[in-house]
C-alpha positions in Angstrom: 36.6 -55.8 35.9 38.5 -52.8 37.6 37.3 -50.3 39.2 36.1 -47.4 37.6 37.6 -43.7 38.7 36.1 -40.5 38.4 37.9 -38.1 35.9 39.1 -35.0 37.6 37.6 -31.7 36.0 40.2 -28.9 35.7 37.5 -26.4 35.1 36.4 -24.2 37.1 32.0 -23.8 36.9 31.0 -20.3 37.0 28.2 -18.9 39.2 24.5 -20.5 38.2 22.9 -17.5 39.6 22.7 -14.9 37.3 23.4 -11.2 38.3 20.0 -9.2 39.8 19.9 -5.2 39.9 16.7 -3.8 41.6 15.7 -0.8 40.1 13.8 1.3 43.0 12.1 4.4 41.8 12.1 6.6 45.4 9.5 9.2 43.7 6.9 6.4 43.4 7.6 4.3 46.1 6.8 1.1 43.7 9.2 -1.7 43.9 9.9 -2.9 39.7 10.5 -6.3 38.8 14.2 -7.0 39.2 16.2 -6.7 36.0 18.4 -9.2 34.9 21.7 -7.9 34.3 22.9 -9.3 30.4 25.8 -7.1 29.9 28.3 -9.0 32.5 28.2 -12.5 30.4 30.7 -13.5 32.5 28.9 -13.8 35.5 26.3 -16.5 33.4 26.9 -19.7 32.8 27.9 -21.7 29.9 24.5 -23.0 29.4 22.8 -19.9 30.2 24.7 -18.2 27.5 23.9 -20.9 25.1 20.4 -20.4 25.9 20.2 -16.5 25.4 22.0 -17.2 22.3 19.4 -19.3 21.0 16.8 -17.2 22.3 18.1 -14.4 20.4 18.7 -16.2 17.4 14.9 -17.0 18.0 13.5 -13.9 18.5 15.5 -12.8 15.1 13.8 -15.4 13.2 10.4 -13.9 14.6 11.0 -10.5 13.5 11.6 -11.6 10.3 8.9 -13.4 10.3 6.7 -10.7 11.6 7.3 -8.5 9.0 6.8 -11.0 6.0 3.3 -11.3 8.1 2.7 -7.9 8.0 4.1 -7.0 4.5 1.4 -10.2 3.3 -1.3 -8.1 5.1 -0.6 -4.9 3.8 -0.6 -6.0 0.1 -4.0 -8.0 1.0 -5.0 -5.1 1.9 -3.8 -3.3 -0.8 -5.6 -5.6 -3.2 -9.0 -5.4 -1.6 -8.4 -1.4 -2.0 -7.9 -2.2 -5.7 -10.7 -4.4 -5.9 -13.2 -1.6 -4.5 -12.0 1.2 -6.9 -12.4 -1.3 -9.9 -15.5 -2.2 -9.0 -16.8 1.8 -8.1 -15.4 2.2 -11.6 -17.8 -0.5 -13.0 -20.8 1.2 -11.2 -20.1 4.6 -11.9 -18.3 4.4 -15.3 -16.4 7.0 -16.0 -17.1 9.2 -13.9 -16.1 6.7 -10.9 -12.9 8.7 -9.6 -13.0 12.2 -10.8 -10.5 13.1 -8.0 -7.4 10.6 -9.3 -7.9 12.6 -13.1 -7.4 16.1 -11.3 -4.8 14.7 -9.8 -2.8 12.9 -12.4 -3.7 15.8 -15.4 -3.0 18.8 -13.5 0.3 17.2 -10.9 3.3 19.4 -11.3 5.2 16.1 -11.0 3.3 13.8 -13.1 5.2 13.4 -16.8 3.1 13.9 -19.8 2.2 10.7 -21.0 1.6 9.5 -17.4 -1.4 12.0 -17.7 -2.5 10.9 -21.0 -2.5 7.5 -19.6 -4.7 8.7 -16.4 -6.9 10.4 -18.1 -7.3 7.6 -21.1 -7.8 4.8 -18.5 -10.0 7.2 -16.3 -12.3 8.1 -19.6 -12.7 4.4 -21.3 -15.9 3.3 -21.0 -17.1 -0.2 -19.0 -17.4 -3.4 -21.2 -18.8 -6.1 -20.1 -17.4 -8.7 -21.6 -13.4 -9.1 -22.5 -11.7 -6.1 -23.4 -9.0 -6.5 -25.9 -5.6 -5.4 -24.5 -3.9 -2.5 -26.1 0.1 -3.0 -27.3 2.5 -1.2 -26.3 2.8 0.7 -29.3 -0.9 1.5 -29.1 -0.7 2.8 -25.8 1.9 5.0 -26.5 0.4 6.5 -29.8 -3.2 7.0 -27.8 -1.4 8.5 -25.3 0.3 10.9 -27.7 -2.9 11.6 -29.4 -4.4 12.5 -26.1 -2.2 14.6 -25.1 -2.3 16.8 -28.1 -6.2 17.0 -27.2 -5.5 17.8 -23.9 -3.2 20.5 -24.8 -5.9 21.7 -27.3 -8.5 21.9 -24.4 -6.3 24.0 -22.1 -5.5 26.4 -24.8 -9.1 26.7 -25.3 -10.2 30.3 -24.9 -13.7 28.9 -23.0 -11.8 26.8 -21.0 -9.3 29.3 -19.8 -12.7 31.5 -19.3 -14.3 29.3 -16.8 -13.0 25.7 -16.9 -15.7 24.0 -14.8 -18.5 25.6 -17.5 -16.4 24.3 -20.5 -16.5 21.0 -18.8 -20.2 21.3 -18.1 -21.1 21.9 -21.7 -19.0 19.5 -22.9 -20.2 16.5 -21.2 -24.3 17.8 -22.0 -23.0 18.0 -25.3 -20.9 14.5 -25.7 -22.4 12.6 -22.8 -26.1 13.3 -23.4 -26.3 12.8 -27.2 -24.4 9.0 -26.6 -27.0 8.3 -23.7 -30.2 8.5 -25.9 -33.5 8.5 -23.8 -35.9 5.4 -23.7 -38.7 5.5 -26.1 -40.7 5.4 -22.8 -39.6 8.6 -21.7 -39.9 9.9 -25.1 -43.4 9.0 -25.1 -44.6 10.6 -21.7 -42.9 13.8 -22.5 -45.2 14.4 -25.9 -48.4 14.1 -24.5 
C-alpha cells in the first residue's frame, strides 16, 4: 500500500467567532447582555449560517403552529360560549336572551329577514324531545310571515304610545292564558 497524502484545501475558513456589540446604556449604568450581531453573515461561519437557517426555518414552523393552537382554542372556546346560551335558553325559554332580539329587530344594519329569523328562533318555544327541522322554503315563508307581524306591531298605535306597556299587556295576555295555573293553586285561592 502507498502512502496516503492529505488533500490540500483551497478554501479559505472564515472566522468561528461570531461578531459581539455591547450595548452600554450610560444613563443606567447596567451592563446588557452582549448582542449578537446577525446582519454581517459574512463574518459567521458556514455552519453557523446553516444553523440560523434552520433555526429560523424552525421558529417559522412554531408560529404556525402557535396560531393553529390558538385559533383551536378560541373556537373551543367559542363552542362552550354556544353551549351556555343554548342551555340558558332551555332554562329560561323564551325569554332566555331578551337582549340578542333588541338587538337583531331594531339593528340599523341587520336585513329584514335576518330579524324575522332572530326573533322567530328567539320566540320558539323549548321541546324536549327532537324538533323537526324546518326547510328552507319554510324558513323563508315564516320568516316572511313574521315580518309582516312585526311590521303590523310597530305600526301599532299602542305600541308607538308606549312600547314597553304594549309589550307588557301582550305577554299577560298571550303568555298567561298558555301557562294555565295548577289545580292546586286554583284550589287555595277559592277558599
Amino acid at each position: 500500500m502507498g502512502k496516503v497524502r492529505k488533500t490540500k484545501s483551497y478554501r479559505q475558513h472564515q472566522p468561528a467567532v461570531p461578531v459581539v456589540k455591547e450595548d452600554r446604556d450610560e444613563e443606567d449604568e447596567q451592563v446588557e447582555e452582549p448582542v449578537e450581531d446577525t446582519s454581517n453573515e459574512s463574518a459567521l461561519s458556514r455552519g453557523q449560517r446553516k444553523r440560523m437557517k434552520r433555526r429560523d426555518t424552525f421558529l417559522k414552523k412554531m408560529g404556525m403552529v402557535q396560531r393553529t393552537v390558538s385559533q383551536k382554542q378560541k373556537d373551543a372556546q367559542k363552542q362552550k360560549d354556544e353551549q351556555k346560551q343554548n342551555a340558558k335558553k332551555k332554562i329560561y325559554g323564551m325569554f332566555g336572551s331578551l337582549e340578542d332580539l333588541q338587538e337583531s329587530l331594531f339593528s340599523e344594519t341587520a336585513a329584514p329577514a335576518q330579524a324575522a329569523a332572530a326573533a322567530v328562533a328567539a320566540t320558539e318555544p323549548v321541546k324536549a324531545g327532537p324538533v323537526k327541522q324546518l326547510t328552507g322554503k319554510q324558513k323563508k315563508r315564516l320568516a316572511m310571515h313574521e315580518l309582516g307581524h312585526l311590521k303590523a306591531v310597530h305600526t301599532h298605535p299602542a305600541f308607538q304610545a308606549n312600547p314597553f306597556a304594549a309589550i307588557q299587556m301582550h305577554l299577560q295576555n298571550t303568555v298567561v292564558n298558555q301557562n294555565p295555573q295548577p289545580p292546586a293553586a286554583v284550589a287555595s285561592k277559592k277558599k
